[in-house]
C-alpha positions in Angstrom: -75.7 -100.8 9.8 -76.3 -103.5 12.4 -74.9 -106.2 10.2 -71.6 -105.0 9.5 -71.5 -103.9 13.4 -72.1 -107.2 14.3 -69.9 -108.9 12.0 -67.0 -107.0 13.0 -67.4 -107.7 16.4 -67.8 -111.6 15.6 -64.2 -111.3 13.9 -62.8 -109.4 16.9 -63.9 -111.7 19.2 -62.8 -114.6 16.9 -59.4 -112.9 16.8 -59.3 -112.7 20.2 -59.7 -116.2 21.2 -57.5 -117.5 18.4 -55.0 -120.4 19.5 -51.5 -119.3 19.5 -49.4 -120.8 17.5 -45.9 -122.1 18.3 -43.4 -123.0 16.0 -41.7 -126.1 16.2 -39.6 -127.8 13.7 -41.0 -130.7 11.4 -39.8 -134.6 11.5 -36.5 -135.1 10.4 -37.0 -137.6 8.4 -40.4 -140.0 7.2 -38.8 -142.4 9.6 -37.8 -140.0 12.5 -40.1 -142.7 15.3 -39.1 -141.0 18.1 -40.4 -137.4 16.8 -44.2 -138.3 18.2 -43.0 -138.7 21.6 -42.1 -134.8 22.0 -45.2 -133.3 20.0 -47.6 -135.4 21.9 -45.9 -134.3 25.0 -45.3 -130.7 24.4 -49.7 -130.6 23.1 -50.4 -132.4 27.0 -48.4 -129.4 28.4 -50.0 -126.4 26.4 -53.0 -128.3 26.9 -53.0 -128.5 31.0 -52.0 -125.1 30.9 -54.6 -123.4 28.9 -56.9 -122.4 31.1 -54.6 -119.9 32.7 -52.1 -119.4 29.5 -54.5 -119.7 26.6 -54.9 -122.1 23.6 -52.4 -122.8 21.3 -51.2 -124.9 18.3 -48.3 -126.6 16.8 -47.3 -125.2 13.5 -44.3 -126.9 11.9 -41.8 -124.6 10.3 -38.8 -125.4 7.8 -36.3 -128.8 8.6 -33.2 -127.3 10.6 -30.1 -129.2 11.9 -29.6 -129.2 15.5 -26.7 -125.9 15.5 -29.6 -124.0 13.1 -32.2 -124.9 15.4 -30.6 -123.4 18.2 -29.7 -120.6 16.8 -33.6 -120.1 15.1 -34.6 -120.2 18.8 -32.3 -117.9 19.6 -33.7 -115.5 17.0 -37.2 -115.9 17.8 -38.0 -117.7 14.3 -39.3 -120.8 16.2 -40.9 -121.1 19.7 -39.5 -124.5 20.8 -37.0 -127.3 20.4 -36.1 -130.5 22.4 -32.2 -131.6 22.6 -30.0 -133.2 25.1 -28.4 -130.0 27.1 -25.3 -128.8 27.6 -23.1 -125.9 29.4 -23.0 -123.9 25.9 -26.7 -124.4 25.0 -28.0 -123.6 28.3 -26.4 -119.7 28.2 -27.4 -119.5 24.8 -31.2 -120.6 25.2 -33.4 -121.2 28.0 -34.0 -125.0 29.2 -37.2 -126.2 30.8 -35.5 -128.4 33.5 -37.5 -131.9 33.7 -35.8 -134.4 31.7 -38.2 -135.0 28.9 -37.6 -139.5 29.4 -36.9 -139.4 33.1 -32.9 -139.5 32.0 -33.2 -142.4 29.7 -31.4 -140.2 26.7 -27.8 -141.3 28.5 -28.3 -145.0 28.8 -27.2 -144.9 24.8 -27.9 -148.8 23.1 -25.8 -149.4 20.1 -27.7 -150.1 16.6 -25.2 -152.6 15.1 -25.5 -154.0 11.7 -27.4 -157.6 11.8 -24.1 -159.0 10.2 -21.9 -157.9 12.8 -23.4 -159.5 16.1 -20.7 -161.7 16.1 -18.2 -159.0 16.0 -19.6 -157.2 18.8 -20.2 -160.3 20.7 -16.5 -160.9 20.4 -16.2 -157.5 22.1 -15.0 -157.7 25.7 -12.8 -154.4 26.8 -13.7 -151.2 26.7 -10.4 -150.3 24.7 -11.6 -152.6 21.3 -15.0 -151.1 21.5 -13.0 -147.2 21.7 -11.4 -148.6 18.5 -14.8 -149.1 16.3 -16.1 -146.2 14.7 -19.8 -144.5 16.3 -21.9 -142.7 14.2 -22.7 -139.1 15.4 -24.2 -135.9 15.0 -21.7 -133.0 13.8 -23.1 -130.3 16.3 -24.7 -133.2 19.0 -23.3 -133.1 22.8 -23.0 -136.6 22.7 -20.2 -136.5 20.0 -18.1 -134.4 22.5 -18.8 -136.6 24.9 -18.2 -139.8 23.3 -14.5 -138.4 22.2 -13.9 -136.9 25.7 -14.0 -140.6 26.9 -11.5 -142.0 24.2 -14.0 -142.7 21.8 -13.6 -142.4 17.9 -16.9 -141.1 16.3 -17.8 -140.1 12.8 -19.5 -137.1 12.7 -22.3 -136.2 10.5 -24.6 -133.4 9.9 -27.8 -135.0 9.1 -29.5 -137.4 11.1 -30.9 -140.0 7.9 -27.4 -139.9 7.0 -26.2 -141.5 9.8 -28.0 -144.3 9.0 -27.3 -144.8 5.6 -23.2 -144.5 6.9 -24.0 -147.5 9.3 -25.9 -149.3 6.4 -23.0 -148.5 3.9 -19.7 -149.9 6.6 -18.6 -146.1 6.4 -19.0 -146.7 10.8 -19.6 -149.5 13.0 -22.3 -148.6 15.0 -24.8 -145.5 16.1 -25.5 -145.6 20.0 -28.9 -144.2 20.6 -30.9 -143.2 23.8 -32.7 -146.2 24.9 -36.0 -143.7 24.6 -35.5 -143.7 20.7 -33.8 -146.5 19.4 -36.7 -149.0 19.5 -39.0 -147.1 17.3 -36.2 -145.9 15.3 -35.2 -149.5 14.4 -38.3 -150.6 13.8 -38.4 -149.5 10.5 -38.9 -151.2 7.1 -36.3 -149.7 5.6 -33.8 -150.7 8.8 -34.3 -154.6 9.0 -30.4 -154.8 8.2 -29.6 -153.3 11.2 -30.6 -154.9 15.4 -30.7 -152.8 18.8 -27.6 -154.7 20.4 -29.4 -154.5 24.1 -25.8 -156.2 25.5 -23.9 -153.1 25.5 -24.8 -150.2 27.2 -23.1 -146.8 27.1 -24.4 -143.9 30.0 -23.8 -141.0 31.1 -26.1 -138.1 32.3 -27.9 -136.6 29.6 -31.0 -134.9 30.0 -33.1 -134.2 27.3 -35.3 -130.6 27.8 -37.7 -128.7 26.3 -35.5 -125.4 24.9 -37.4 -121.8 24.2 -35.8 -118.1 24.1 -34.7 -116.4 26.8 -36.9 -113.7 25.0 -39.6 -115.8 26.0 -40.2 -115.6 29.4 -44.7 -116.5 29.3 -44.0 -119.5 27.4 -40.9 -120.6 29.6 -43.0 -119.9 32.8 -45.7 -122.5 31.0 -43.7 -125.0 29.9 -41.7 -125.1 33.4 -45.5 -125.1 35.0 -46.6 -127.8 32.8 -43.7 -130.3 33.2 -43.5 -130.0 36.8 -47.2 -130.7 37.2 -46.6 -133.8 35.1 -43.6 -135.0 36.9 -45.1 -134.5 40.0 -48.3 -136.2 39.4 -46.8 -139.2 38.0 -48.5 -138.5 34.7 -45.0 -137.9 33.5 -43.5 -141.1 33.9 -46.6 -143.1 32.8 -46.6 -141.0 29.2 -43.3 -142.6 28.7 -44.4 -145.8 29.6 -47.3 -145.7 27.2 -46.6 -143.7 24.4 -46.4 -145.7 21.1 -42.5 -144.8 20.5 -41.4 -145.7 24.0 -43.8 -148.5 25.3 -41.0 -151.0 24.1 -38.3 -149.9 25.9 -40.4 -151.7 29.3 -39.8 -153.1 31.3 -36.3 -152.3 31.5 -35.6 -155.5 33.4 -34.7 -157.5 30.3 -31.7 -155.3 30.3 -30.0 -156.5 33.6 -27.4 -158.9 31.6 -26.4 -155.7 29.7 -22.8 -155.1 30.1 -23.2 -150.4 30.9 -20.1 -148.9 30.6 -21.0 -145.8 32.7 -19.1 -142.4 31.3 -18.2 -139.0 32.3 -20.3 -136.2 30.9 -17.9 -133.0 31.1 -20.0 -131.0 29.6 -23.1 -131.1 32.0 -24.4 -127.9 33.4 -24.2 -127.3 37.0 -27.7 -126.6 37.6 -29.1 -130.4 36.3 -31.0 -131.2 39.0 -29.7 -134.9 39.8 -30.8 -134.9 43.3 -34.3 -134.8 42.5 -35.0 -138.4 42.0 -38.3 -138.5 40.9 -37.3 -136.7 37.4 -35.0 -139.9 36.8 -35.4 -143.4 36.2 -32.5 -145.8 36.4 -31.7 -149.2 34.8 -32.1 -152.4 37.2 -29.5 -153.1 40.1 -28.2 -156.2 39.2 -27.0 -154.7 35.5 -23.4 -155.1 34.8 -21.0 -153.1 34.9 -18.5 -155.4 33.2 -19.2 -157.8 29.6 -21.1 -160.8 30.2 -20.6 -164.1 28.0 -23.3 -163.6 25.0 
């Protein structure tokens, strides 16, 4: 009788100390580079809180566009997702507040076809640059955004297929966060297309951490977590170092780059913009008008 006693107790207390599993969405695609960056990131916060929050996991779930994704963390099918915010999405989830890349999401590079770089260096009003078509996501912020400031976008619902529109001519370019588009690039199958560093498009664009509003434990650990990194300074130097962003530095070899700085109108009230530690910003002496290439 002492065998099966003790066995049972064994898979109680097994049970009990079991890492809790939280669902997060898979890569989007084999060559989604910039998907590392948030489950590395997101492991260093469950894992600097587990003493007082407990173990836990990353368990991939089922591929979700961004709108589906939302609304799966709305209904409690997965337990995280990371997006650039926005008025809607902060009523209809709850954000974790420190910008995941210190900002760098709204300093958007252009990825240009190799072909064109004479087209674009050609480029020196805004207006002609309003006129080429910019690859998008259907449901992303940043599409809003872009047409909000007299922009003409091509939406699509996938991310690979964005992509394969700029490889195919079906649009001109596909501005992505300076946090992403290095590792994204970088790709085999990609060496048709360049990160064209001379234009830079920005506007403010955090990037959070999302979980349920149903969810206030793993909220309170997540919040916890990030300010503890961003306080620290451990934060900043993740970004720094992690594989998928170390190229972007030093950002001082974009100081030629011509930024055309644009106006966000659908930024939440409560981004916290005066708390200049959570941001990083491009070099002074960057333009804000087209230099000769």
């Amino acid at each position: 009788m002492v065998k099966p006693l003790l066995i049972l107790c064994l898979l109680i207390s097994s049970s009990a100390f079991a890492a809790e599993a939280i669902r997060v969405q898979p890569q989007r695609t084999a060559v989604d580079g910039s998907y590392l960056y948030y489950t590395d990131l997101l492991r260093l916060v469950l894992n600097n809180t587990s003493k007082e929050y407990g173990d836990a996991e990353l368990v991939s779930i089922s591929r979700l566009t961004q709108a589906r994704a939302f609304q799966a963390l709305h209904d409690n099918l997965i337990d995280v997702f990371w997006a650039g915010t926005s008025r809607e999405r902060e009523v209809f989830v709850q954000p974790i507040r420190i910008p995941l890349h210190a900002g760098l999401l709204g300093f958007r590079i252009p990825v240009i076809r190799k072909a064109d770089q004479a087209r674009f260096d050609a480029l020196h009003n805004l207006s002609d640059l309003q006129q080429l078509g910019a690859c998008q996501g259907d449901h992303w912020p940043d599409s809003d955004i872009l047409e909000a400031n007299g922009f003409n976008v091509q939406r699509a619902t996938k991310f690979e297929v964005m992509y394969q529109m700029l490889q195919a001519g079906r649009c001109d370019y596909f501005p992505r966060g300076i946090n992403e588009v290095y590792a994204e690039v970088s790709h085999v199958s990609r060496n048709d297309l360049m990160v064209y560093e001379r234009i830079i498009l920005n506007y403010p664009f955090p990037m959070y951490f999302f979980v349920s509003h149903d969810n206030p434990r793993l909220a309170e650990r997540l919040t916890k977590g990030m300010e503890q990194l961003a306080a620290s300074g451990e934060l900043l130097n993740f970004l720094q170092q992690h594989p998928t962003t170390r190229d972007i530095f030093p950002l001082s070899r974009l100081s030629n780059s011509w930024v055309i700085p644009l106006h966000n109108p659908l930024l939440p009230e409560r981004t916290p913009l005066s708390n200049k530690r959570l941001w990083i910003e491009l070099p002074s002496s960057t333009r804000q008008s087209p230099a000769t290439p």
